[in-house]
PAZAPA-4460 file (N, C-alpha, C; in steps of 0.05 Angstrom, whole numbers, plus 32768, in hexadecimal, padded with zeros to 4 digits):
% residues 95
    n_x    n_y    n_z   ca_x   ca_y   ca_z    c_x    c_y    c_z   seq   type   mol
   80A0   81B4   7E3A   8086   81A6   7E3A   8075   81B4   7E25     1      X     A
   8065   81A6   7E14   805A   81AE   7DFE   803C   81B9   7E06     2      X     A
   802F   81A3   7E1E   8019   81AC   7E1D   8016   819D   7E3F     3      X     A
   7FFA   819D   7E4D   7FF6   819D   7E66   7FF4   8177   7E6A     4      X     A
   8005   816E   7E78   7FFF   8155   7E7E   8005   813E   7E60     5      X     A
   8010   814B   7E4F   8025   813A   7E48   802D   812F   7E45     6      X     A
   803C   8125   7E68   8049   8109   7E6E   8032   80F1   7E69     7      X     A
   8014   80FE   7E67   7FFF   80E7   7E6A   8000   80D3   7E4E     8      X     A
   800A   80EC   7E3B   800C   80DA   7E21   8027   80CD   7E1E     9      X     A
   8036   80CC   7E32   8054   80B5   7E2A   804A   80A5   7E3B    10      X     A
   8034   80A4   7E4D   8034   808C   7E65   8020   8079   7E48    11      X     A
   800E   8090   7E3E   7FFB   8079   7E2A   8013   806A   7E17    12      X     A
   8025   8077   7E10   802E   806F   7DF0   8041   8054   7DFF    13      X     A
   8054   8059   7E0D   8066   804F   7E27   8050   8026   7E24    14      X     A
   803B   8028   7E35   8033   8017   7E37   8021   800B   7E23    15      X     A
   801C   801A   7E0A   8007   8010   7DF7   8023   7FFF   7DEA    16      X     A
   8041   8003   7DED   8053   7FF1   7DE5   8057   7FDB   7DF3    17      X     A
   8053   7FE9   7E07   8058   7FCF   7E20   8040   7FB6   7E1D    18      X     A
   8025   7FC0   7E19   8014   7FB3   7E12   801D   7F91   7DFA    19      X     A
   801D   7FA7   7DE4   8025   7F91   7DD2   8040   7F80   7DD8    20      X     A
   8052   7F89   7DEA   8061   7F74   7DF0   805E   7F5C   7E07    21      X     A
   8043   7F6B   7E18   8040   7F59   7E2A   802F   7F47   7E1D    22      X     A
   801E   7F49   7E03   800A   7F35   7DFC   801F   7F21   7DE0    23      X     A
   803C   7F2A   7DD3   804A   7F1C   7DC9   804C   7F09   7DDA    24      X     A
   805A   7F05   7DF6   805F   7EF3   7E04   804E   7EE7   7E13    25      X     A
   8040   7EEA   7E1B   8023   7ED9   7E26   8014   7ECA   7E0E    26      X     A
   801B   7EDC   7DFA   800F   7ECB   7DDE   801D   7EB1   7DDF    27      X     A
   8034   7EAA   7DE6   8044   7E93   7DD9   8046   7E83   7DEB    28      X     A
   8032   7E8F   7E03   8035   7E67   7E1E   8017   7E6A   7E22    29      X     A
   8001   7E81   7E1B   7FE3   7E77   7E1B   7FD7   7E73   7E08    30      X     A
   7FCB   7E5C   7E04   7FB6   7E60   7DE8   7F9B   7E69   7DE1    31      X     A
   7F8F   7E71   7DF5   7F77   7E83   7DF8   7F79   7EA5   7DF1    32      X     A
   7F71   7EA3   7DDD   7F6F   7EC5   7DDA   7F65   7EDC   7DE7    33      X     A
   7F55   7ED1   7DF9   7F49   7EE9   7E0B   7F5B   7EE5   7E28    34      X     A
   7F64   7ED5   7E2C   7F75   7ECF   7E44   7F8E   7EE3   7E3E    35      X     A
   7F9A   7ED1   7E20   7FAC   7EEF   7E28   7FAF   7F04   7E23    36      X     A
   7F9C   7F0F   7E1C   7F93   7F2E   7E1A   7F8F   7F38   7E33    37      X     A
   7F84   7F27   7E49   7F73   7F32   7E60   7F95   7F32   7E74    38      X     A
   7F9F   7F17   7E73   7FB7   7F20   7E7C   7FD5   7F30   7E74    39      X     A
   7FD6   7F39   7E57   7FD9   7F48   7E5E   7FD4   7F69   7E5B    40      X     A
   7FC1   7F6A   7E5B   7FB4   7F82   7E69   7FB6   7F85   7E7F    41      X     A
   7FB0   7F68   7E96   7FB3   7F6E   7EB2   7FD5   7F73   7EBE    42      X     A
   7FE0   7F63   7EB2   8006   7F6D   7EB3   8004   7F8A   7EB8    43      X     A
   7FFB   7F9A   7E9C   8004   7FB7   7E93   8003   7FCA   7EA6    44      X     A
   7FE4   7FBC   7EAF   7FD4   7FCB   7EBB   7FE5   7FD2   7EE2    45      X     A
   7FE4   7FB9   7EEA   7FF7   7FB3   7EFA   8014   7FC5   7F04    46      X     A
   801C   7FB7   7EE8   8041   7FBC   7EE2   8039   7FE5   7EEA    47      X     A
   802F   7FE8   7EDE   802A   800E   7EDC   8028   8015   7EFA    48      X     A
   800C   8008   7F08   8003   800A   7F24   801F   8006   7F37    49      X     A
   802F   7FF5   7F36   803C   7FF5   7F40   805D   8009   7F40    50      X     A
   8060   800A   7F25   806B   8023   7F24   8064   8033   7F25    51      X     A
   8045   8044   7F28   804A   8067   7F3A   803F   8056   7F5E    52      X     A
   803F   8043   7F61   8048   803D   7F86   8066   803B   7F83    53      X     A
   807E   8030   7F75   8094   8036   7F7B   8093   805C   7F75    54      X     A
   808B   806B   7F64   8092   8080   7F67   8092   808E   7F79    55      X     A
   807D   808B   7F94   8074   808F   7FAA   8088   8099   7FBC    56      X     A
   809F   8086   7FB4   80B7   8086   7FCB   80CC   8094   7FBB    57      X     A
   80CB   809B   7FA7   80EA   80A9   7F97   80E8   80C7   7FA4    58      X     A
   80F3   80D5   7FAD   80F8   80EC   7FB7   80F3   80FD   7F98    59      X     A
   80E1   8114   7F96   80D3   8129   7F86   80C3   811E   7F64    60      X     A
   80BC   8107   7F72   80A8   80F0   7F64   8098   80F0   7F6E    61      X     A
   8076   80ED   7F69   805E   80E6   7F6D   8053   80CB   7F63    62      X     A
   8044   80C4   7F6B   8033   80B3   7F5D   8018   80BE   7F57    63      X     A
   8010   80BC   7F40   7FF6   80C0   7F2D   7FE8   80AF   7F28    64      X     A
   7FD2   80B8   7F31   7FBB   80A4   7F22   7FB5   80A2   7F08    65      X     A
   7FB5   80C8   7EFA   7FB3   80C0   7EE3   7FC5   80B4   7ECA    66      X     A
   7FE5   80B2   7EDF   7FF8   80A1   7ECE   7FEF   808B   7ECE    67      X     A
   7FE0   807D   7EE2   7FDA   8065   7EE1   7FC0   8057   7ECE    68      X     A
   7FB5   8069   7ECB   7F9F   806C   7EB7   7FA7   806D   7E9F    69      X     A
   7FB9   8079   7E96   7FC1   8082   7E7A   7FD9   806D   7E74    70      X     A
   7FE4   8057   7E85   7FE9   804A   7E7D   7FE3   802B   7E7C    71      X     A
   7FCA   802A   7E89   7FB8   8014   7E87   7FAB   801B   7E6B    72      X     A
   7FA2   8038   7E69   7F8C   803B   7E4D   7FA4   8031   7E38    73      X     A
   7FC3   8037   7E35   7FCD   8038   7E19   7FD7   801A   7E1A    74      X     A
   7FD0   8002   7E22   7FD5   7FE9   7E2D   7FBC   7FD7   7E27    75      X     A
   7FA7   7FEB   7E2B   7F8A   7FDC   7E1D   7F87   7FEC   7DFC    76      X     A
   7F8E   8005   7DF9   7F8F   8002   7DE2   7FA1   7FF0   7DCB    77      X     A
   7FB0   7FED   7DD9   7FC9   7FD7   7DBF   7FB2   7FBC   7DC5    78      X     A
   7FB1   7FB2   7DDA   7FA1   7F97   7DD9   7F8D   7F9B   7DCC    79      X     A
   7F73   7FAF   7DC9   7F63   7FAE   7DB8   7F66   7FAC   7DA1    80      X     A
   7F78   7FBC   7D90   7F84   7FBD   7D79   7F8C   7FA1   7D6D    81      X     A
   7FA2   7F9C   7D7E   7FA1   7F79   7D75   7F93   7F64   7D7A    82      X     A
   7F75   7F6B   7D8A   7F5E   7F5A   7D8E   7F4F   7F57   7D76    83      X     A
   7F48   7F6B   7D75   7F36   7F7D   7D5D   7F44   7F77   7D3A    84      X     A
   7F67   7F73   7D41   7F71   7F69   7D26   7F77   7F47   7D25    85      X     A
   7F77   7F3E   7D38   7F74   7F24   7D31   7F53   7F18   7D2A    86      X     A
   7F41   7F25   7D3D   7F29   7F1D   7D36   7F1D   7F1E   7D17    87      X     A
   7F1D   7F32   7D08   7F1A   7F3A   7CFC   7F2D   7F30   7CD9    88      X     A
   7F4B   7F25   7CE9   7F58   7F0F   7CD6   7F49   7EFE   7CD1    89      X     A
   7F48   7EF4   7CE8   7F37   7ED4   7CE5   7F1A   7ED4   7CE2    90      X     A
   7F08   7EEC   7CE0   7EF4   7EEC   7CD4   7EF5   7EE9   7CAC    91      X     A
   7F0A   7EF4   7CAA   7F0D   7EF3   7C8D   7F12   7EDB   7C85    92      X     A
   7F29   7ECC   7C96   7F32   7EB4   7C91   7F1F   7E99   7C89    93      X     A
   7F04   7EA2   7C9B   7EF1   7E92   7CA4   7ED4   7E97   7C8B    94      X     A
   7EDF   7EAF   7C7D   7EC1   7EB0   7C67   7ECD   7EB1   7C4C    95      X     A
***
């Protein structure tokens, strides 16, 4: 281990991937852009929550809150990123 808590930055990096794959595919059956940002952020957010409750039960596993946090935060960062870069396309597009 390099430094204290660590694992917090693979739960961010882990789901800031997961992010952009959950908003590839929600992209391609919703056509509202804030819809599917919001869903999936709520997936990520979810999908995470529910995996440290399955961790609950693995024998010399915990569940963490702040895994759960750190992988909701790296799940809103990729969606912002691609909020913030489409907006900002189509502001150009538009002047």
């Amino acid at each position: 281990m390099l430094f204290l808590h660590q694992d917090k930055l693979h739960h961010l990096g882990a789901y800031f991937i997961m992010g952009i794959l959950a908003w590839r595919f929600f992209n391609d059956y919703i056509q509202k852009p804030q819809t599917v940002i919001l869903l999936s952020l709520c997936f990520c957010s979810l999908y995470g929550l529910s995996d440290e409750w399955h961790q609950s039960f693995v024998p010399d596993r915990e569940a963490d809150a702040l895994d759960w946090m750190a992988d909701t935060l790296g799940a809103t960062i990729a969606l912002s990123i691609i909020h913030w870069r489409k907006r900002f396309s189509f502001e150009r597009q538009a002047s």
